[in-house]
N, C-alpha and C positions, 0 to 999 in steps of 0.2 A: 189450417193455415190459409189467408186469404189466396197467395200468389208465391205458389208453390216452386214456379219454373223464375220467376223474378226473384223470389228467396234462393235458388241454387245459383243464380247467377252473382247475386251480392256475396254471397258466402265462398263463393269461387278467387272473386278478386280480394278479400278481405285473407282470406288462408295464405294468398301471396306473399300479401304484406307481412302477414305473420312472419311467414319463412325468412322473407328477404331482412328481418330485421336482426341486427344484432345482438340484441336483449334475447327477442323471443326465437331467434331462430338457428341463434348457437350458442349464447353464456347459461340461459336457462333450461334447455334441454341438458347441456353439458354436464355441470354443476350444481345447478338447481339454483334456490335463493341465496347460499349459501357462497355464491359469487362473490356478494361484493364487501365478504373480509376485509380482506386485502384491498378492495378499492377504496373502501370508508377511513381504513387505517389509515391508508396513504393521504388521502386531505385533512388527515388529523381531525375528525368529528364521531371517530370510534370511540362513545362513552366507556372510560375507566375509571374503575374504584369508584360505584358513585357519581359519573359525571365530574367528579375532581381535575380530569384531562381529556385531553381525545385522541390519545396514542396510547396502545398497546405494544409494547415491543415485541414479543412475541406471537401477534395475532396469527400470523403462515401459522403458526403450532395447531389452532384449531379452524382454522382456514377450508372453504370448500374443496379449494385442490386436495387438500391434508385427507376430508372427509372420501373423496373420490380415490385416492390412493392406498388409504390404508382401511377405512372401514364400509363403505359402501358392498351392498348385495347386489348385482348388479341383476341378476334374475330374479328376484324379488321384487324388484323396483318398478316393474310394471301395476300390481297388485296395487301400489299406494298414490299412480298415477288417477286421476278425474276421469271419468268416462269418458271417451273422445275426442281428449285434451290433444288439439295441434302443438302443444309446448313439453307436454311434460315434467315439471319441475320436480314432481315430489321426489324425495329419497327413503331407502331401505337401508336402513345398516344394520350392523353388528358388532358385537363387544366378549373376545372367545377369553380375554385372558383374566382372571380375578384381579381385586376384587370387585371388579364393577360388569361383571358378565350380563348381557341383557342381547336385546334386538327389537326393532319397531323401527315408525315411520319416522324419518326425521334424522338429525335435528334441519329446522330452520337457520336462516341469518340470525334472524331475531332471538331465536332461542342460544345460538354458539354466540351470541351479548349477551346474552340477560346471563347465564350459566357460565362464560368465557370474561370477558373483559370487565362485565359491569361487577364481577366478585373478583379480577387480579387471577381465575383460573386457566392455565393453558394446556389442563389435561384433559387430551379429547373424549377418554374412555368416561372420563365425571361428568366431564358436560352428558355425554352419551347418556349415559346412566341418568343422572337428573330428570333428562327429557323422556326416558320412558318410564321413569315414574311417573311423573305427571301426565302420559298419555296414560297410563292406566288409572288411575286415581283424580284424576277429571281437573286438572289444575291449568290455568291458563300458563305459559311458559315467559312470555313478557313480566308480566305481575309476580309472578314467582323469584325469580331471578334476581330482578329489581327490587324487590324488598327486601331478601338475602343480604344483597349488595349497602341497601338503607340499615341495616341490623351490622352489617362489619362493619362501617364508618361511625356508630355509635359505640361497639365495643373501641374501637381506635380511638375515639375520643373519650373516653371513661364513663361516659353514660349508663351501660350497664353492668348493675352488679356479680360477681362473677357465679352467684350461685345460682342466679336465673338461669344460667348457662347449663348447669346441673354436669358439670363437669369435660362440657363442647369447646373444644381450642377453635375458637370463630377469630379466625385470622385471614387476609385477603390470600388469593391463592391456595386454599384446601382443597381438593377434592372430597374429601372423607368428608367434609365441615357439609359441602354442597348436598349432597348426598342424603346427608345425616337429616339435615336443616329442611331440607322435600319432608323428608318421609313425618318430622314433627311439626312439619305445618297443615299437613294433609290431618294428621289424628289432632293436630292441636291439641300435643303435649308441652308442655313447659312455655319453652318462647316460642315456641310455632303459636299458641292460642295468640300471641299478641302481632307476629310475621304475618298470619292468617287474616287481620283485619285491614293489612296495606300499607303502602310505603307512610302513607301521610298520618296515618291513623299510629302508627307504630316511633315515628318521630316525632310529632305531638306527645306521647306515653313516654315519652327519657327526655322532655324536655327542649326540642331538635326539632322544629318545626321547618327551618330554614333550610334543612338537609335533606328535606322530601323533595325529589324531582319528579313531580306531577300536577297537571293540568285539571282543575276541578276534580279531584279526588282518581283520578288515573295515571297511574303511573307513566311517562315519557318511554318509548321504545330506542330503537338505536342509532341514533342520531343526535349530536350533539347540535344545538343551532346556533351557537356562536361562528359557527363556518361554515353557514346556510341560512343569511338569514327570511328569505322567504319560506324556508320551514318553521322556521320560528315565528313568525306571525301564523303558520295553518296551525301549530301547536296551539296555540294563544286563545285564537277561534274558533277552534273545532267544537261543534257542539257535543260532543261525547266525551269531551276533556281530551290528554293529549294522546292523541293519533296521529301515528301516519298515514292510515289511510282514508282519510278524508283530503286530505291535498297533498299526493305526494310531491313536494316540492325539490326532492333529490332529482328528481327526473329530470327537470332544467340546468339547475344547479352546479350537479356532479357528473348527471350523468351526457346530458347534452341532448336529451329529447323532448321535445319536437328539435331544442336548439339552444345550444350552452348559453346561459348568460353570468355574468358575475355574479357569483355568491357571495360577496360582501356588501353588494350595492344594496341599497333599501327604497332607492326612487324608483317607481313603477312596480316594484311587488305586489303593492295591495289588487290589481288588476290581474296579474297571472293567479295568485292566490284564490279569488272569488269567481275566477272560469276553473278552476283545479276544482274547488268545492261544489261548484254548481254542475259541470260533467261528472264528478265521480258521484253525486249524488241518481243522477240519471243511471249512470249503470248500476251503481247499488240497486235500483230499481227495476231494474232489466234482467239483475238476478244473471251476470255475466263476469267473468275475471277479473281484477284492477288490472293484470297485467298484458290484457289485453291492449290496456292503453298505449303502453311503451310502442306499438306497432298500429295502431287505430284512434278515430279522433271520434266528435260527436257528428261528423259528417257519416261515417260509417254505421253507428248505431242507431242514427234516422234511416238510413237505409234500409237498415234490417229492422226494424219496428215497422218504417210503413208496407214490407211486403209478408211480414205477420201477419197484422192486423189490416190490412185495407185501406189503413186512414192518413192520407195522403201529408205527413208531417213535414215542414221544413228544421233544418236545422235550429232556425231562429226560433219557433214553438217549442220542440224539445229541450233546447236550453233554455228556455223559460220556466219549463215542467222545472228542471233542474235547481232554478233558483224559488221558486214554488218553496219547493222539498224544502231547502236550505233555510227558509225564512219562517216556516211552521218550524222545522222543530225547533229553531231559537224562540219562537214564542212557547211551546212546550216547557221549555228551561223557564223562560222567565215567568209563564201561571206557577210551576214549579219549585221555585226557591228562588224569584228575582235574580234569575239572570242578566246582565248588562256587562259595565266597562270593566268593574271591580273584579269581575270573574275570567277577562283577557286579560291575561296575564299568562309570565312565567317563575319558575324558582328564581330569587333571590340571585343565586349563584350563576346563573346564564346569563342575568342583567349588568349583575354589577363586578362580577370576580373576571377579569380575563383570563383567557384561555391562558395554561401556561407554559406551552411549549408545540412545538407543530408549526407543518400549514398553517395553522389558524391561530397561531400565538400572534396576544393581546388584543382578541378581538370580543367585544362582546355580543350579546342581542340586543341593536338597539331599536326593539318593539315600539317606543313612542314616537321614532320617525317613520312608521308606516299605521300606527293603528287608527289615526285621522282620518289618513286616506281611506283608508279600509272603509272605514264608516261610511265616508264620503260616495265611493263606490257603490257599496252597496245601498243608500239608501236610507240609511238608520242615524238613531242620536243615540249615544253613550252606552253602542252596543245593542239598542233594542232597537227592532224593525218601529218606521213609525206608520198610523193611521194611510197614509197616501201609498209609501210602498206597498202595503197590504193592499187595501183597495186596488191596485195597479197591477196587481198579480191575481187578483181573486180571491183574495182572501179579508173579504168583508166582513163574512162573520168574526173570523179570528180577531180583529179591527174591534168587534165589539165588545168580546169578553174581554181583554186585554183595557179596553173603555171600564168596562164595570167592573174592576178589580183596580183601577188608579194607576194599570201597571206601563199605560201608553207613554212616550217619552213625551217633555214637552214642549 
């Protein structure tokens, strides 16, 4: 470490911040991610059934208070804490009563959707259960969930046949269906082989293309963006398809950090969007929290970069790095399969279905009143960085392969 006593000092007033902040220094210790149930439910962009709505009526049923009250370890719960973590989000639970008896880290937000609302289920012990299967059995719990969820809304539409089913009552709200529907998509037995290959991959196979909710072949997490929609442009543009954590845009939105703004508005998004992606790009590479951010900005993590390393950064360099990052891997995409505008996009049903009921009833994403701008912002024509923003950022070379593949905008 270059500046050992100038590193204890930045890290002194940054752990402040942590504490003084409301996110990190009492909803997230409390509760864990697992908080904001009940807060997503309440703005109505709690994906149901599929993203068909964004209200769950029973969400409190699998709710992090729900998880803190009835099934949390709470001396266990150290163990699946981060090493030195000022916040401590993770959880320990357990599950004493059959049939869904288990125990392990977890669940997530993310996981009590995918397992809870996005399949109509609001029994905590199934969702429980689901999620330590997949923590033993290696399964992402977004993608899991979500596909489950893609696989009921095709049975619900008569899509598929019932013997594929091999005798499964896949109907919204099972627990036994959730359960069951883990353990045969992990061996990819029957319809797991076809659950197994992804929401989009599995709605394309019954004919149902339109009923994939995901972002170049990645499933959507928990967030509906008809009542968000500058998440719904990070969706749109994330280079990893859709993610939330490449611009959490709930931060502004819903939750009011740095500072609430409207979430229906779409003038000025493309500008918070492209600093959300270019700072989270910087700590992804700093190899530090995202939810650090909720209480820190990239003023803080130039600070503690430059008393790491020695190398005197401002703000304004780091966030360059940041947009660096952000402009290669879009060019990655597009030597890779022509990435551009064709590929920002969302589902059909985010665009064009409103919302129908909630907060957020009759609203849709309306992406092509911001994804100009976006461009515009950033730099680029119809989604691909052009020749000048490259050279402008250092990336000449990239400037040339992009040249000798035809793949430069023009």
């Amino acid at each position: 470490m270059a500046d050992r006593d100038r590193f204890r000092e930045v890290t002194a007033g940054v752990m402040e911040k942590i504490r003084e902040s409301s996110v990190t220094g009492e909803s997230l210790p409390k509760y864990g991610t697992a908080v904001l149930v009940n807060v997503i439910n309440e703005h109505g962009i709690f994906p149901t059934r599929n993203f068909q709505t964004g209200v769950f009526p029973t969400a409190e049923r699998i709710s992090g208070e729900r998880v803190a009250e009835e099934v949390l370890v709470k001396e266990k719960q150290r163990g699946e804490i981060c090493w030195g973590c000022p916040i401590g989000c993770a959880r320990y639970t357990r599950i004493e009563e059959p049939p869904f008896t288990g125990e392990g880290g977890g669940p997530e937000y993310e996981t009590l959707w995918a397992f809870g609302s996005q399949t109509g289920t609001d029994d905590l012990a199934a969702v429980c259960k689901a999620n330590y299967l997949c923590n033993e059995l290696g399964l992402d719990t977004i993608s899991m969930g979500h596909a489950i969820g893609t696989l009921l809304e095709l049975v619900e539409k008569g899509r598929v046949p019932q013997e594929e089913l091999r005798g499964l009552k896949a109907v919204w709200g099972s627990g036994e269906t959730l359960v069951e529907l883990t353990w045969r998509t992990a061996y990819r037995s029957g319809i797991g082989d076809e659950i197994a290959e992804g929401a989009q991959s599995l709605a394309e196979r019954y004919g149902m293309p339109g009923i994939a909710m995901a972002v170049r072949g990645q499933e959507l997490p928990a967030y509906d963006p008809r009542g968000a929609q500058a998440h719904g442009l990070a969706y749109a543009t994330s280079n990893r398809g859709g993610c939330h954590l490449r611009a959490y845009m709930i931060s502004p939105e819903i939750l009011g950090v740095p500072s609430l703004v409207d979430r229906f508005e779409t003038k000025g998004k493309e500008k918070q969007v492209k600093e959300f992606q270019d700072v989270f790009a910087v700590v992804d590479s700093l190899i530090v929290c995202k939810f650090d951010t909720f209480a820190l900005w990239l003023e803080d993590f130039t600070e503690l970069l430059s008393a790491v390393t020695g190398w005197n950064y401002t703000s304004e360099e780091v966030y360059e790095i940041g947009e660096r990052i952000w402009n290669a891997e879009r060019c990655f995409n597009v030597l890779a399969f022509g990435d551009g505008r064709a590929y920002d996009t969302l589902p059909r049903r985010l665009l064009e279905e409103p919302m129908p009921e909630g907060p957020a009833k009759g609203h849709v994403t309306r992406l092509e009143e911001m994804l100009d701008a976006y461009y515009e912002v950033r730099g680029w024509r119809d989604g691909r960085p052009t020749a000048e923003k490259l050279e402008e950022l250092g990336l000449r070379w990239v400037a040339e392969l992009l040249s000798e593949e035809g793949l430069l905008p023009g």
